[in-house]
VOKOLVEX-370491 format. One line per 8 residues: number of its first residue (from 0); their letters; for each residue x, z, y of N, C-alpha, C. Coordinates in steps of 0.2 Angstrom, whole numbers, padded with zeros to 4 digits. Example, Ala and Ser with C-alpha at 12.3 -4.5 7.8 and 13.67 -1.06 7.14 Angstrom:
// VOKOLVEX-370491
0	as	0066:0039:-0028:0062:0039:-0022:0066:0039:-0016 | 0064:0035:-0011:0068:0036:-0005:0064:0039:0000
// end
This chain:
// VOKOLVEX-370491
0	xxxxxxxx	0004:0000:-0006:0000:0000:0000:0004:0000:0006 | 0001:-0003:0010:0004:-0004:0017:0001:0000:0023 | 0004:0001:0029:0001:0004:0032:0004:-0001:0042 | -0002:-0003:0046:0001:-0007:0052:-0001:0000:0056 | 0003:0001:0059:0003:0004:0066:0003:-0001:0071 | -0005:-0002:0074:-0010:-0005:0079:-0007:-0005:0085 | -0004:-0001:0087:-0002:0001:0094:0006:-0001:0094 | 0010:0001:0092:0017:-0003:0091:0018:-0011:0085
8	xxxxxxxx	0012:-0012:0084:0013:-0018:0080:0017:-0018:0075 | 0020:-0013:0073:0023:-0012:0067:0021:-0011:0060 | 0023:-0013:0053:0021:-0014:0048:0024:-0008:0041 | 0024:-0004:0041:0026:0001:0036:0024:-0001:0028 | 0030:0001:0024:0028:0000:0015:0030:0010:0015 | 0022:0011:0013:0021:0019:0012:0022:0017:0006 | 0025:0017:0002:0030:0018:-0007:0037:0017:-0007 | 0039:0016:0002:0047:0017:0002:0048:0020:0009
16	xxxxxxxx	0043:0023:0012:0042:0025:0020:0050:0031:0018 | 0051:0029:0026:0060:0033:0026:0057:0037:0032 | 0062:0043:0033:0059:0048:0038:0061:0045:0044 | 0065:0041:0046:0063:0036:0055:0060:0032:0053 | 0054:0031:0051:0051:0028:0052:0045:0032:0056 | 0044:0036:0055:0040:0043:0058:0032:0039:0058 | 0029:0039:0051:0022:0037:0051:0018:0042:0053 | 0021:0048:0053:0015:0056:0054:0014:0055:0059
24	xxxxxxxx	0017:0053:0064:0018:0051:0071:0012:0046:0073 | 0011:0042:0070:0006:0037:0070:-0003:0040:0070 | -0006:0038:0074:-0012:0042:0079:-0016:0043:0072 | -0022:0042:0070:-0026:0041:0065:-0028:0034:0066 | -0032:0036:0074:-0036:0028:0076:-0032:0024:0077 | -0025:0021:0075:-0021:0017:0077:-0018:0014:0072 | -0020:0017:0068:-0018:0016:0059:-0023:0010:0055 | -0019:0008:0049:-0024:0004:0047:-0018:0000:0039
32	xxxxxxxx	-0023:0001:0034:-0020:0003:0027:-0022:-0007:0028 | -0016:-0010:0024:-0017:-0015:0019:-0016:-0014:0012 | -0017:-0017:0009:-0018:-0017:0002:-0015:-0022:-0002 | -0013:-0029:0002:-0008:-0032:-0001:-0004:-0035:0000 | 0004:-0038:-0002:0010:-0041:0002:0007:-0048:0004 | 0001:-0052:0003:0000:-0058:0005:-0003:-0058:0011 | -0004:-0051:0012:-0009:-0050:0020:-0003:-0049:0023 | 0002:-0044:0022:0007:-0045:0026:0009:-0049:0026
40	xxxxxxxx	0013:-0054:0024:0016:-0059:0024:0013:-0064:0030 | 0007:-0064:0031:0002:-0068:0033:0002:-0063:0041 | 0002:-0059:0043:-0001:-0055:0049:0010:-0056:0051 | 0014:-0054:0050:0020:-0055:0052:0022:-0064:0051 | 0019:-0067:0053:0021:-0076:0055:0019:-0076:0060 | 0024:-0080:0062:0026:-0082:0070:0017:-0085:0075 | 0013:-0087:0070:0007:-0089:0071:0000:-0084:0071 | 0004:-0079:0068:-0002:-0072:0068:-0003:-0070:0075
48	xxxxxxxx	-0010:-0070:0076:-0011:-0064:0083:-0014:-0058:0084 | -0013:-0053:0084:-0006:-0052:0086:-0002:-0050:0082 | 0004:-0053:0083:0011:-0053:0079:0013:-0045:0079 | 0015:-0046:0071:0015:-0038:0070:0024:-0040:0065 | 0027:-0036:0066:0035:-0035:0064:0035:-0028:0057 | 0039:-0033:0051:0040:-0025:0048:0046:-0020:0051 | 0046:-0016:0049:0047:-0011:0051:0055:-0010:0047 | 0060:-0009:0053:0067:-0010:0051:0070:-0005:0047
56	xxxxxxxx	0065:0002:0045:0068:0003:0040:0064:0006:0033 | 0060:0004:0033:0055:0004:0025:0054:-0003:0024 | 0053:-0008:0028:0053:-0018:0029:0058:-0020:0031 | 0065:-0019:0028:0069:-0024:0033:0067:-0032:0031 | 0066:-0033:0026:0065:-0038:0026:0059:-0045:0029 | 0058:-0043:0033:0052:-0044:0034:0053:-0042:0041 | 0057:-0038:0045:0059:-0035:0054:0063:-0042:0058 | 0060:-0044:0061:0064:-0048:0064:0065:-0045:0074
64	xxxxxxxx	0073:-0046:0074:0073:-0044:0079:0072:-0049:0085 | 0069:-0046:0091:0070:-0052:0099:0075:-0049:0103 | 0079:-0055:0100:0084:-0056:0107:0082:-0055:0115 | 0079:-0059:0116:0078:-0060:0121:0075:-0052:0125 | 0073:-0046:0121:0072:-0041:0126:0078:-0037:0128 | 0084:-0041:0125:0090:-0039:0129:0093:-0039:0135 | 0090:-0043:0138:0090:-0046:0144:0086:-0046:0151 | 0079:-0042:0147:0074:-0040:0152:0075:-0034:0155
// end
């Protein structure tokens, strides 16, 4: 199971959550369970809206970083 944090756009895998990832932290009402990798898969492409990033350290695979807010 999955879990998107709504507010920061971010995607967590709660079967490998690491402690910086800080899900407790995540509001209730801003939560929101998926149930399978093909919904991820689908909600993190460049054409999902709103684009949602996994999470650099339970999803790395799946985080992609932007450059470009180095420079903002």
């Amino acid at each position: 199971m999955y879990v998107a944090d709504l507010e920061k756009l971010v995607i967590h895998d709660v079967s490998f959550v690491r402690y910086e990832c800080r899900t407790n932290k995540i509001p209730m009402d801003k939560r929101k369970k998926i149930f399978s990798l093909s919904t991820v898969k689908r909600m993190v492409e460049p054409d999902h809206r709103p684009k949602f990033n996994g999470c650099q350290h339970c999803m790395s695979e799946y985080h992609t970083f932007d450059f470009t807010k180095i420079f903002s």
